[in-house]
C-alpha positions in Angstrom: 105.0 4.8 -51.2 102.0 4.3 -53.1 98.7 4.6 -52.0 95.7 2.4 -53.0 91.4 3.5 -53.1 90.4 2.8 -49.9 87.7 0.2 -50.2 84.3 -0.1 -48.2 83.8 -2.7 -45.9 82.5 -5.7 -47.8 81.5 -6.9 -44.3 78.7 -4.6 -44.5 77.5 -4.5 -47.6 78.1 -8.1 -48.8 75.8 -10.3 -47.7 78.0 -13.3 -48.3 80.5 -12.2 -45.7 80.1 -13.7 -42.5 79.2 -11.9 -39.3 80.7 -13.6 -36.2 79.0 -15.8 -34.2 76.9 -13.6 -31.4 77.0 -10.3 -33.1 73.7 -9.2 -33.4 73.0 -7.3 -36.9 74.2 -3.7 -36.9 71.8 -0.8 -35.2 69.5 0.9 -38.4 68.0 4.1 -37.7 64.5 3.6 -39.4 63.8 0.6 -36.9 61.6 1.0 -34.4 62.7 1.6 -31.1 61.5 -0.9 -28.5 58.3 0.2 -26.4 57.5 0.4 -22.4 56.9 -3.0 -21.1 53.4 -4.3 -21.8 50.7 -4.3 -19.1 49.5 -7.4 -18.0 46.1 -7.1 -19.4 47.8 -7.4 -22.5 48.9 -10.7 -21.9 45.3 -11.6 -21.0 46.0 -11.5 -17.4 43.8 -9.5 -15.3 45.4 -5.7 -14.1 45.1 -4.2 -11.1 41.7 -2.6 -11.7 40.2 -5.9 -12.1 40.5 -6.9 -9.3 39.4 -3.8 -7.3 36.0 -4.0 -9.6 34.7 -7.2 -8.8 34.1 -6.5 -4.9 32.2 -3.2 -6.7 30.4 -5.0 -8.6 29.1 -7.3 -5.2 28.8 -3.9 -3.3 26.3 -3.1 -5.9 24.6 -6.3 -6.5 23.8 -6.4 -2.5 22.7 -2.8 -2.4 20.0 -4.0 -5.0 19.0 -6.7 -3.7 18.2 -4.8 -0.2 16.0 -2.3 -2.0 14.3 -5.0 -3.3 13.4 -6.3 -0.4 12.9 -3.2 1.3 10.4 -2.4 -1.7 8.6 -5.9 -1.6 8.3 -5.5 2.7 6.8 -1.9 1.9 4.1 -3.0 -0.6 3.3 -5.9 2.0 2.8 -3.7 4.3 0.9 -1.3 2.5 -1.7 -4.0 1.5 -2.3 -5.1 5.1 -2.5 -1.6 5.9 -5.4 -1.4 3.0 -6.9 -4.3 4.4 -6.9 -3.3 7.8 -8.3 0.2 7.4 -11.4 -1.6 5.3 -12.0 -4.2 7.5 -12.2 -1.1 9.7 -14.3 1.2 7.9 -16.8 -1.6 7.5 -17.1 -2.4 10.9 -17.9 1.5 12.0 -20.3 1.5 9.5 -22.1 -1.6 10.5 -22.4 0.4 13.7 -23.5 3.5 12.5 -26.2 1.5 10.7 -26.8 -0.6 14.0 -27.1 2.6 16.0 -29.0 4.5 13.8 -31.7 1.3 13.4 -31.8 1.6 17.0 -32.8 5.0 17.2 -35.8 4.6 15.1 -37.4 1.5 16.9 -39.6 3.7 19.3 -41.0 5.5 16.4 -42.0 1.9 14.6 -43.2 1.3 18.3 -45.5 4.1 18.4 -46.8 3.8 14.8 -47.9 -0.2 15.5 -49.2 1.2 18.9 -51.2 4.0 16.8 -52.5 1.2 14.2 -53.6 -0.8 17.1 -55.9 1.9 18.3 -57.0 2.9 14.8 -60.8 2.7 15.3 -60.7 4.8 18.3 -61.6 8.5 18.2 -60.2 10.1 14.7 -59.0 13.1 16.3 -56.7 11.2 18.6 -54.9 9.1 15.8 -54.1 12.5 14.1 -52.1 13.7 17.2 -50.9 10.1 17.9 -49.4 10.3 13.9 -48.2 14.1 14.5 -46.2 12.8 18.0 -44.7 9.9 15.7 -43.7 12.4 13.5 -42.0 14.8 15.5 -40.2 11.6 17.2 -38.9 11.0 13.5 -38.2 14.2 13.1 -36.2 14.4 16.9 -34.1 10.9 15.9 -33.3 12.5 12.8 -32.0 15.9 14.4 -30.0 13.6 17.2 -28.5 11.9 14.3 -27.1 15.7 13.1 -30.0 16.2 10.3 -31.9 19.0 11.9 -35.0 19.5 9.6 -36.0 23.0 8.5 -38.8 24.1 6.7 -39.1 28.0 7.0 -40.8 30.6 5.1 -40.7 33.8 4.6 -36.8 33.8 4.5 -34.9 34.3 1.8 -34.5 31.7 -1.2 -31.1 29.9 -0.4 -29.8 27.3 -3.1 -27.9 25.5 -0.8 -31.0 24.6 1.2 -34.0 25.4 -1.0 -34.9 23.6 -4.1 -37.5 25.3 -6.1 -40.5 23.4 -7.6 -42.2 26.6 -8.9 -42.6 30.2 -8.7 -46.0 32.3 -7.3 -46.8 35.8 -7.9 -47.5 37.1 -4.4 -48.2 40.6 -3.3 -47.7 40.3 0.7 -44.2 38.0 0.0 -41.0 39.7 -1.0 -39.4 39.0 -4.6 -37.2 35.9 -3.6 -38.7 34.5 -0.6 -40.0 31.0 0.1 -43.4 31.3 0.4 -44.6 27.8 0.7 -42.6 24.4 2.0 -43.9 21.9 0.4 -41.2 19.0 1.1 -38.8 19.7 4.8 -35.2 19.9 4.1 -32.8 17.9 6.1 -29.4 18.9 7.1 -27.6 21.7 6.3 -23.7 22.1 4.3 -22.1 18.7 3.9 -24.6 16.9 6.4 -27.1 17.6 3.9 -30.1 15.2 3.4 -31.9 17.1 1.1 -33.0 20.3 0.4 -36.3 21.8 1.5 -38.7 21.8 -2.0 -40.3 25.0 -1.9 -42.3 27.6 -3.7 -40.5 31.0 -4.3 -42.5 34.7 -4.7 -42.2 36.0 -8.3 -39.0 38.8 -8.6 -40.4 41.5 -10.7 
């Protein structure tokens, strides 16, 4: 029995033989093997996260806008608050200026009541001026500007302004020796400072 070369299938290697009807072409090892299934969001529809962002994104938006308003009621009511405390402040200092007129109409009293007797006897107009000035001086003292004007203490720069320096034997270096302008008030109430001479240091 003779035996004949075993040829290979022209099926597969011709490309002129016919492959029947339905039969797919045969598996090749260098194709590429399909993929997993393709997400949604792939085929332009929207996945899953989209649709949990978009009430986020409204959580936010609302959140914002309360701020906002929170921040626009605050500066409204920091502006009447501004208002208010000037309107106030002005007020207490028309009646600190109203009270403090008010204490010095008796001394403009006694001064056109000294005027009006200026041709009397000289040596009563000088103590009807001295009692206007030491009303003055009371009214300023009720008003918390006690005047001092001592010597013989010790030069102070918070209260003393010097206006010159003396050489003076019976005064100790550094103390005021003459007033020559009262002082007012004393630490932050403060009018003025006494002007006053000081005894030469050595």
């Amino acid at each position: 029995m003779s035996t004949h070369p075993q040829e290979p299938d022209r099926a597969a290697s011709d490309p002129g033989v016919g492959v029947p009807e339905g039969a797919g072409p045969p598996p090749r090892g260098d194709l590429p093997h399909p993929g997993p299934p393709r997400s949604d969001a792939a085929n332009g529809e929207p996945g899953p996260d989209a649709a949990g962002s978009a009430p986020a994104e409204d959580e936010h938006t609302t959140a914002i806008q309360e701020l906002e308003d929170r921040w626009r009621r605050a500066l409204a009511d920091l502006d009447n608050l501004r208002k208010r405390h000037a309107r106030e402040l002005e007020r207490e200092r028309a009646v600190e200026r109203s009270r403090t007129a008010a204490a010095f109409l008796p001394v403009l009293d006694n001064l056109e009541l000294a005027l009006t007797h200026a041709g009397a006897d000289p040596g009563a107009i000088v103590e009807g001026i001295r009692a206007v000035r030491d009303q003055a001086v009371n009214v300023l003292e009720l008003l918390g500007y006690p005047g001092h004007a001592e010597t013989g203490v010790a030069f102070d720069p918070a209260r003393h302004e010097v206006v010159g320096v003396v050489q003076d034997p019976d005064a100790p270096p550094g103390t005021v020796v003459e007033v020559l302008r009262p002082g007012y008030g004393d630490g932050e109430r403060q009018l003025r400072p006494a002007a006053v001479t000081v005894a030469k240091r050595e």
